[in-house]
C-alpha positions in Angstrom: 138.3 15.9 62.5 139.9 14.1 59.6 143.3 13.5 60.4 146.2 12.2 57.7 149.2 10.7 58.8 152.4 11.3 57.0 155.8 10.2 57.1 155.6 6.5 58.6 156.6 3.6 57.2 152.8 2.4 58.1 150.6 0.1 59.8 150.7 -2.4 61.8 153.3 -1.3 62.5 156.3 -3.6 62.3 159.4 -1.2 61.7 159.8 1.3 64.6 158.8 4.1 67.1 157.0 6.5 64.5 155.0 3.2 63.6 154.0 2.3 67.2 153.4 5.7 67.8 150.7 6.0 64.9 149.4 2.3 66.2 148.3 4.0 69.0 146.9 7.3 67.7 144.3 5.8 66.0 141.5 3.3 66.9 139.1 5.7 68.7 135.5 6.5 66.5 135.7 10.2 67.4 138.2 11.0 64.6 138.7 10.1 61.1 142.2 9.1 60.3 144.3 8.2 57.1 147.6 6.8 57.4 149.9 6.9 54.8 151.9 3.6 54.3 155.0 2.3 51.7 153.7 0.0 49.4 157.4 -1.6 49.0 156.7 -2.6 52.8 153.5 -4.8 53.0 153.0 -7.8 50.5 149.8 -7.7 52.5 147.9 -4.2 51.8 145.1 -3.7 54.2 142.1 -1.1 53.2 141.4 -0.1 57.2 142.9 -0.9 60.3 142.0 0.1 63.8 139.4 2.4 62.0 141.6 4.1 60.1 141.9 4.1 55.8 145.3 2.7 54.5 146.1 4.8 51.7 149.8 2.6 50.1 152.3 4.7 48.1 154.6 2.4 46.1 157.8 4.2 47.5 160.2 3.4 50.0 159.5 4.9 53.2 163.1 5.4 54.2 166.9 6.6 52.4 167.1 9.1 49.6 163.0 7.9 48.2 162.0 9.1 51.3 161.4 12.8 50.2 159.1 11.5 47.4 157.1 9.4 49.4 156.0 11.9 51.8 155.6 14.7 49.0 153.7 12.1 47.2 151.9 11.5 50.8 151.4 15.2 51.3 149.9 15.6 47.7 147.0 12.9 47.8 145.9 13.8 51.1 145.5 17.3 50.1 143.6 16.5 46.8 141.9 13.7 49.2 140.7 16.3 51.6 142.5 16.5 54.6 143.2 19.5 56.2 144.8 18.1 59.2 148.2 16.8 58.7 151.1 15.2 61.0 154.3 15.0 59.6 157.0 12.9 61.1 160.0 13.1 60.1 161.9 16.2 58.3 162.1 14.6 54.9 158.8 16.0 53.1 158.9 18.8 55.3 160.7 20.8 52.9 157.2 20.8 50.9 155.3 22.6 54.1 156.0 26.5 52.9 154.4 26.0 49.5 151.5 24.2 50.8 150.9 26.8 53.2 151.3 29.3 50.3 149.0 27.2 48.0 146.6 26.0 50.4 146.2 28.1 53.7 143.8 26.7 55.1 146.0 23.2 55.5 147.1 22.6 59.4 150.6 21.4 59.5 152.0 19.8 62.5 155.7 18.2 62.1 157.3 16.1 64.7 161.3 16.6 63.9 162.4 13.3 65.5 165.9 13.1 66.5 168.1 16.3 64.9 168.6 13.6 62.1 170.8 15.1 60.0 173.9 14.8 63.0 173.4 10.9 62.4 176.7 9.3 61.4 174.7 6.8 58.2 173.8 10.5 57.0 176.9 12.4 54.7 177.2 14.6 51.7 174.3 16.0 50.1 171.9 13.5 52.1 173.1 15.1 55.4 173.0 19.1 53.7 169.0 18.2 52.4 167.7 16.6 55.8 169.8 20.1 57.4 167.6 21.9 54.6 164.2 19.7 56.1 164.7 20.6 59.3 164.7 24.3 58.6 161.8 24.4 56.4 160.2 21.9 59.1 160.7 24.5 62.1 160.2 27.5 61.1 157.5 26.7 58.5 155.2 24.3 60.2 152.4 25.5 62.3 153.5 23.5 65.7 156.5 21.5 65.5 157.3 18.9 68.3 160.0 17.5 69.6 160.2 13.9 71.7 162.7 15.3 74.0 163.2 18.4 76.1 166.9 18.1 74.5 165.7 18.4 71.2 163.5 21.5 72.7 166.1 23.2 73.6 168.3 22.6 70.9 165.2 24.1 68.3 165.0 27.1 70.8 168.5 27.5 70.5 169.1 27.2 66.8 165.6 28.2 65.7 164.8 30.6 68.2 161.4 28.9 68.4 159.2 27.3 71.1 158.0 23.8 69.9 155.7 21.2 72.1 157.4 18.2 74.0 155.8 14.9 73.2 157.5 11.6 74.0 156.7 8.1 73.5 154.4 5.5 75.5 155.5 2.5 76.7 153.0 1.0 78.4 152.4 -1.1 75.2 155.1 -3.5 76.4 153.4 -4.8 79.6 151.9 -7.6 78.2 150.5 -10.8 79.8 152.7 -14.2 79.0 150.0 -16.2 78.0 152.2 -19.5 77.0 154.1 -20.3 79.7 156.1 -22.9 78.1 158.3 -19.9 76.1 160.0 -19.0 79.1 161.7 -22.3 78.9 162.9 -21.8 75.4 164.3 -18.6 76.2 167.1 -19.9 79.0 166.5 -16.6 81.1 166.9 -18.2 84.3 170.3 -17.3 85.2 171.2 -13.7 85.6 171.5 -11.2 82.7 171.9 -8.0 80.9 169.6 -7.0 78.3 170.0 -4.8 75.2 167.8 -3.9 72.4 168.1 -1.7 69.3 169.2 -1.5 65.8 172.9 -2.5 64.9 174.2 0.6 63.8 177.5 2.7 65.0 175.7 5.6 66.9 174.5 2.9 69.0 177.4 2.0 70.3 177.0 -1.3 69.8 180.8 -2.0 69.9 181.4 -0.4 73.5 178.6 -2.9 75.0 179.8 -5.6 73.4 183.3 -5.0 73.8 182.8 -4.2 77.8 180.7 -7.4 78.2 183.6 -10.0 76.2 186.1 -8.5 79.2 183.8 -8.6 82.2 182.5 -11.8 81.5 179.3 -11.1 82.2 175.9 -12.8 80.5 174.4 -10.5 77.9 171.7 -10.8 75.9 171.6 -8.3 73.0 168.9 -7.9 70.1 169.8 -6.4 66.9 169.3 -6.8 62.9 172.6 -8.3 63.0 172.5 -8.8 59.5 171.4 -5.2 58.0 174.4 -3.6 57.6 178.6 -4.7 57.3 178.9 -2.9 60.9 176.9 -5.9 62.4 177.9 -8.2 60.5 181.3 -7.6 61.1 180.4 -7.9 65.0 178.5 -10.6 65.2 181.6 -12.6 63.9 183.6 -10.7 66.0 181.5 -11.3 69.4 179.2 -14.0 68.6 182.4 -16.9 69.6 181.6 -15.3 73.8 180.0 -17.9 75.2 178.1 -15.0 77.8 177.3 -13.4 75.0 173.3 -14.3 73.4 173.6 -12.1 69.9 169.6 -12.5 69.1 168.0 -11.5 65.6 165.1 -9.1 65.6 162.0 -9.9 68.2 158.8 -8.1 67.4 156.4 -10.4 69.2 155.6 -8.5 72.5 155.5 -11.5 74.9 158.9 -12.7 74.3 160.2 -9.2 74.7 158.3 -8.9 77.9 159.8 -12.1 78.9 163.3 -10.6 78.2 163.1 -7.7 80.0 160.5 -8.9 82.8 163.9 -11.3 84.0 167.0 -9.4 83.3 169.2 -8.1 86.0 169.8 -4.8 84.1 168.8 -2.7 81.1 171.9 -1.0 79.0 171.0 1.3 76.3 173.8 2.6 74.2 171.9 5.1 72.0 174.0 8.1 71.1 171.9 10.2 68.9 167.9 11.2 68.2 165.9 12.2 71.0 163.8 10.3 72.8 164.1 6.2 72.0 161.1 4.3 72.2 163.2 1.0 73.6 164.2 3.1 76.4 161.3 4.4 77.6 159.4 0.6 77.3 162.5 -0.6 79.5 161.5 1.8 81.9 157.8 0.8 82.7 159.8 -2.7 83.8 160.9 -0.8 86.7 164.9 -2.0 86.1 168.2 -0.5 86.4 169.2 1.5 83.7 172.5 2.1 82.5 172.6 4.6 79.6 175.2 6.6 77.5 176.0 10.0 78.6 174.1 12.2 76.6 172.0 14.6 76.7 168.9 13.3 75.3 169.2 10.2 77.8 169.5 12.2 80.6 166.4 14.2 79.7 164.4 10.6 78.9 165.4 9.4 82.8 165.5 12.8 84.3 168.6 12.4 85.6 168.2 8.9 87.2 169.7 5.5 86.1 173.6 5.4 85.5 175.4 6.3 83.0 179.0 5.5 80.3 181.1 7.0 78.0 183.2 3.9 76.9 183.4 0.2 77.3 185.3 0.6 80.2 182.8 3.1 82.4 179.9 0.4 81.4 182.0 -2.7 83.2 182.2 -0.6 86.4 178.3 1.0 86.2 177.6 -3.3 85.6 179.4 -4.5 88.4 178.0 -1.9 90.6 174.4 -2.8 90.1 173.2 -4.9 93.1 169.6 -4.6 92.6 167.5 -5.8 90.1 164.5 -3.6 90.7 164.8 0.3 89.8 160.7 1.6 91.2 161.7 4.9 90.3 162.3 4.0 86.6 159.1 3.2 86.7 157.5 6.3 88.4 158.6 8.3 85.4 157.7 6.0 83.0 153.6 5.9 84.3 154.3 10.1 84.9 155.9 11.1 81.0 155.7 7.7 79.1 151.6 6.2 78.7 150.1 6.3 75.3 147.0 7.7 76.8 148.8 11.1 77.8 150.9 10.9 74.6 147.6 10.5 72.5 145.8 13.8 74.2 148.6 16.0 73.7 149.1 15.1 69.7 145.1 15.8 69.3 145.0 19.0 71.4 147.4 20.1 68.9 144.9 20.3 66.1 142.0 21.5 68.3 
């Protein structure tokens, strides 16, 4: 099967969850795959990796270019060949009814992500055309999936359609420290929170900060601090707390492991998408979660963990946490959350 990937930011990935989702799609010999990658992203264009072609459009994978790119995407690997495409993200999907007018032999499979138009960066006419995607997405693609049995219902609900319910791995995150020296560089000997994610309002970034500054407790929190006026404006605001540790972006995998291998507890503020990657790596460390209280969280920890609405709720969940071990975290992580059963489901798709 040849297999084109559409609607990533690309590989290696280096970005975020639809990237370390394709990471670990490909690299098997049984499939041929092309994955579609921004040129504006890599000063460093690779021809293959992990077996698949690398096929660069010189567009912006993400804001308003990010219709072009994927039509762009969609368009080359249709003169290119493919037959088999996967979609993520709504905002090429709108191009999915006239390709399957034009070329009906073309398999479409579209994975909606969060219901992206709801986010609060999203107004206007922005917000209206990823509304617009979405539709065309659901009721136009042959399978759509969702990453969270919230975001199921919700397309059964509003669509009136069944779609497939296919998370993330997390596995990925268990790595081996091989220098042991960076665990002294990291002071994580004393006890600490942990939180991880990008610096944006809908992750209530505020409320964690803002309940940590009062309770006095240690913190370490990882964020591009320095993306946007919102974090910006709160890393001046929070970064004079001496128990608070405001870190810039970590992508190498053993210091993150290192992180969350030695914190006391894992507090995920995420408010909006489905199901978030950095939850459901936090959960193969077998640690007590504290989430928000929503509905997509809830469906990601089945229920388990603790949960806050506000700055003051997540002081009280903080303080109650007397463990630092959560084993049944990690029994639904190894159940739902490994990149092997992620994998087969996405390829039984196109069989």
């Amino acid at each position: 099967m040849k297999l084109a990937i559409v609607g990533s930011v690309g590989v290696p990935a280096s970005y975020g969850g639809f990237e370390t989702l394709v990471e670990h799609l490909i690299g098997d010999d049984e499939h041929d795959y092309t994955v579609y990658c921004s040129g504006v992203h890599y000063k460093e264009r690779l021809n293959t990796y992990k077996g698949a072609r690398l096929v660069y459009i010189p567009i912006s994978a993400n804001g308003p270019a990010s219709f072009l790119y994927d039509a762009f995407s969609i368009v080359h690997g249709i003169f290119a060949g493919h037959r088999h495409f996967l979609i993520l993200g709504t905002s090429g999907t709108s191009m999915i009814p006239l390709v399957r007018l034009l070329c009906p032999s073309v398999r479409m499979v579209a994975n909606i992500d969060g219901v992206e138009w709801r986010r609060q960066k999203w107004q206007g006419v922005a917000k209206r055309f990823l509304r617009f995607s979405e539709s065309m997405a659901v009721r136009s693609a042959h399978v759509v999936v969702a990453d969270n049995e919230a975001i199921s219902d919700y397309v059964r609900i509003s669509y009136d359609r069944q779609s497939e319910t296919i998370a993330y791995g997390g596995d990925h995150a268990l790595v081996e420290l091989q220098d042991i020296s960076v665990y002294a560089d990291l002071d994580i000997e004393r006890p600490y929170s942990l939180s991880l994610c990008r610096i944006e309002p809908e992750n209530n970034v505020h409320m964690i900060l803002q309940a940590f500054s009062e309770s006095g407790e240690e913190l370490v929190f990882i964020g591009n601090w320095q993306a946007t006026d919102y974090g910006k404006k709160l890393l001046v605001k929070y970064s004079k707390f001496a128990n608070l540790r405001l870190l810039d972006p970590i992508y190498d995998l053993e210091i993150l492991c290192a992180y969350r291998t030695h914190c006391r507890v894992y507090v995920h503020g995420h408010s909006a998408g489905g199901t978030n990657p950095s939850l459901v790596e936090a959960m193969h460390f077998a640690k007590p979660i504290i989430a928000f209280n929503c509905g997509y969280n809830r469906a990601s920890m089945e229920g388990k963990g603790a949960y806050f609405m506000d700055s003051a709720e997540l002081k009280d969940r903080v303080s109650e946490i007397s463990q630092s071990h959560d084993p049944e975290m990690r029994e639904i992580a190894l159940r739902k959350y490994s990149w092997v059963i992620v994998k087969q489901k996405y390829l039984a798709l196109f069989s």
